[in-house]
C-alpha positions in Angstrom: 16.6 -12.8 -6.4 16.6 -14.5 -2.9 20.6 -13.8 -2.5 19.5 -10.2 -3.2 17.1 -9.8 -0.7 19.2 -11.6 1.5 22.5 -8.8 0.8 20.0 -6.1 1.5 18.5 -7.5 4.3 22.2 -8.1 5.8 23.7 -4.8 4.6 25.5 -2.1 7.2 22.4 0.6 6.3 19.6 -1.9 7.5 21.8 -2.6 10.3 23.0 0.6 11.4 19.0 1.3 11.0 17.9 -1.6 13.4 20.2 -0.3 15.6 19.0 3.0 15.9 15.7 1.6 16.5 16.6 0.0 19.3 18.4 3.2 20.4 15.2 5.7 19.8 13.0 3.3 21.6 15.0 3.4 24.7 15.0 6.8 24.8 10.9 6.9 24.1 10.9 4.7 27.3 13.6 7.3 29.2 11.1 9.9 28.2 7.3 8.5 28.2 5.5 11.7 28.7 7.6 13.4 25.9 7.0 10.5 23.6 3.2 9.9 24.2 2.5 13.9 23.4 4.9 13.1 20.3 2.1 10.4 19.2 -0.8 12.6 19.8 0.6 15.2 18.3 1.4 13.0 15.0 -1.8 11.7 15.4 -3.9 15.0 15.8 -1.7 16.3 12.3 -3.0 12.9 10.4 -6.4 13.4 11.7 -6.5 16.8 10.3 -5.3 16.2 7.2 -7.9 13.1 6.9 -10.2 15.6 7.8 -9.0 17.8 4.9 -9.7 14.7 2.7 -12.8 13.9 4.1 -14.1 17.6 3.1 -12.4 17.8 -0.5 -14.3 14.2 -1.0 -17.6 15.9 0.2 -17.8 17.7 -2.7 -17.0 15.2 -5.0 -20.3 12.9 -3.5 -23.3 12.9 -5.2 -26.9 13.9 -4.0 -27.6 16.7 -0.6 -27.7 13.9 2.0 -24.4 12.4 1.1 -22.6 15.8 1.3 -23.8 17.3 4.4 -23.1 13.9 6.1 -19.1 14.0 4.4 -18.9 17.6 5.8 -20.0 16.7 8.9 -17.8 14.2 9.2 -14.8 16.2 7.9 -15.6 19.0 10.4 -15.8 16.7 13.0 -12.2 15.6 12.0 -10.8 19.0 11.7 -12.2 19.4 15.5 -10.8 16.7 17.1 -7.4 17.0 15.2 -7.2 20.9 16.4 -8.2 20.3 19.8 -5.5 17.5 20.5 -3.3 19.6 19.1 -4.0 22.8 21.2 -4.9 20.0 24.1 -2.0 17.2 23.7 -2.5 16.4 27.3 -6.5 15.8 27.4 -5.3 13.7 23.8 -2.6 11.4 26.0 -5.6 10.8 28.6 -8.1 10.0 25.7 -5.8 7.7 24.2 -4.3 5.5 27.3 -8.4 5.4 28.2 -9.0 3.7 24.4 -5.8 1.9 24.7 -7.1 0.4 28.6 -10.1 -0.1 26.9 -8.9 -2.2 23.2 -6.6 -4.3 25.7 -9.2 -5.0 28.4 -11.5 -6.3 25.1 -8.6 -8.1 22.8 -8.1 -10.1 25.9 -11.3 -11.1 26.7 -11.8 -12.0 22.9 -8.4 -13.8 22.7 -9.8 -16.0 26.4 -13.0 -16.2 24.2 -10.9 -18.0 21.3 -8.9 -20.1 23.5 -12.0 -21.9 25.2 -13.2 -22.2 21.3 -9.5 -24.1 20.0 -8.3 -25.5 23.6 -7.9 -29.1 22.1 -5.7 -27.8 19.3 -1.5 -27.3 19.5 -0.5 -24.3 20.8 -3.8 -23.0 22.2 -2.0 -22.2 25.5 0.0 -19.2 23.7 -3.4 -17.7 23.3 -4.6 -18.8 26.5 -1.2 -16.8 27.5 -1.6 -13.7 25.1 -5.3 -13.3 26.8 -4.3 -13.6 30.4 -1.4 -11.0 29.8 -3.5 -8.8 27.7 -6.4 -8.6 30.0 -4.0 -7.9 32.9 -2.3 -5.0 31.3 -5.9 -3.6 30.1 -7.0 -3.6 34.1 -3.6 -2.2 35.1 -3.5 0.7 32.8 -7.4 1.0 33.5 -6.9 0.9 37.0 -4.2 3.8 36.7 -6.1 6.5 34.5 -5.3 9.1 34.0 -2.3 9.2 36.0 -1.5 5.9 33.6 -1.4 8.6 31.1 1.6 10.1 32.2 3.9 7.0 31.2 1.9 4.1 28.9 1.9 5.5 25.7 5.6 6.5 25.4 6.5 3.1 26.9 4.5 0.7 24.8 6.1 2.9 22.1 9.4 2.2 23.5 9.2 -1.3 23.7 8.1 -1.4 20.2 10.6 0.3 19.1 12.9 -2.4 20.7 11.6 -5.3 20.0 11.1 -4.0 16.2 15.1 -2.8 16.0 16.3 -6.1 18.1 13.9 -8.6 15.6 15.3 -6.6 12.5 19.3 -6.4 13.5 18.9 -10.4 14.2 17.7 -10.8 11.1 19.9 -8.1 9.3 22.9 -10.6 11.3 21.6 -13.8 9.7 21.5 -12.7 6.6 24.8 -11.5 6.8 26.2 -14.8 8.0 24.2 -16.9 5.6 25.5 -14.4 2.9 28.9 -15.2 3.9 28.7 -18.6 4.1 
C-alpha cells in the first residue's frame, strides 16, 4: 500500500503538476493586480452561491425567528457576493485591509505564545514566525490601499511556489526511493 502511494506520489502526472504550480505562481506574482481581482472574483462567486445555500436552508429552519434571521443572512451574502463582483477593486482593498489586519493579530498571538513556551525546544521559530508576521501585517497596513494593488496576487504567488517546489521535491523522492 505504501509502495503505491509512493509510485503515485513519484509519477510524471504529479510531477508535471508540481511543476506547473510553480509555473502559475510565478506568473500570479508577474501579474499581482490581475491575480488578486482573480481571488475576489472566485471569492465573490463562492459567496454567492453560499448565499444561495444559506436562503434554500432558510426554508428548511423551523419557527418565524429562525427564518427571517437565515434570510437575512442569505441576503446579506447575495449582497456582498454581487457587489465584489460588479466592484472587484473596492473587493482587493477590503481584502488586503482584512489580510493587514489577520497578520497584524496572528503575530501578536504567535509573540503572545512564545512568552507562554519560551523555555521549551524550538520556541524561537515562533518567536521568529511572530516577529515576521507582525512585520508584514504593519507593512501591508502601512501601504493600504495602494498595498492593494500587489499583496494579494503575490502572497498567492508565493504560495503557489512554495506548494509546487514542496510537492516536485517530494514527487522526486519518491521517485528515487521507488527506484532504489
Amino acid at each position: 500500500m505504501a509502495q503505491a502511494g509512493l509510485s503515485k506520489l513519484g509519477s510524471g502526472t504529479s510531477i508535471v503538476w508540481a511543476i506547473l504550480l510553480i509555473v502559475f505562481g510565478f506568473l500570479a506574482i508577474a501579474l499581482p493586480f490581475a491575480t488578486s481581482w482573480g481571488v475576489v472574483v472566485v471569492i465573490a462567486w463562492l459567496v454567492i452561491f453560499s448565499g444561495g445555500f444559506q436562503f434554500i436552508h432558510a426554508f428548511q429552519s423551523q419557527g418565524v425567528g429562525h427564518i427571517l434571521w437565515k434570510l437575512l443572512v442569505a441576503i446579506l451574502y447575495l449582497i456582498v457576493g454581487l457587489y465584489f463582483l460588479l466592484h472587484p477593486l473596492m473587493g482587493v482593498a477590503a481584502f488586503t485591509f482584512a489580510l493587514a489586519v489577520f497578520f497584524v493579530v496572528e503575530g501578536v498571538f504567535d509573540l503572545v505564545a512564545y512568552f507562554q513556551a519560551r523555555n521549551a525546544a524550538g520556541s524561537g521559530w515562533i518567536l521568529f514566525d511572530g516577529i515576521v508576521t507582525l512585520i508584514l501585517g504593519l507593512l501591508v497596513w502601512r501601504q493600504w490601499p495602494s498595498s492593494s494593488l500587489w499583496v494579494i496576487g503575490t502572497l498567492v504567488g508565493i504560495s503557489m511556489i512554495m506548494t509546487g517546489t514542496t510537492r516536485l521535491m517530494m514527487g522526486l523522492a519518491a521517485r528515487r526511493l521507488a527506484h532504489s
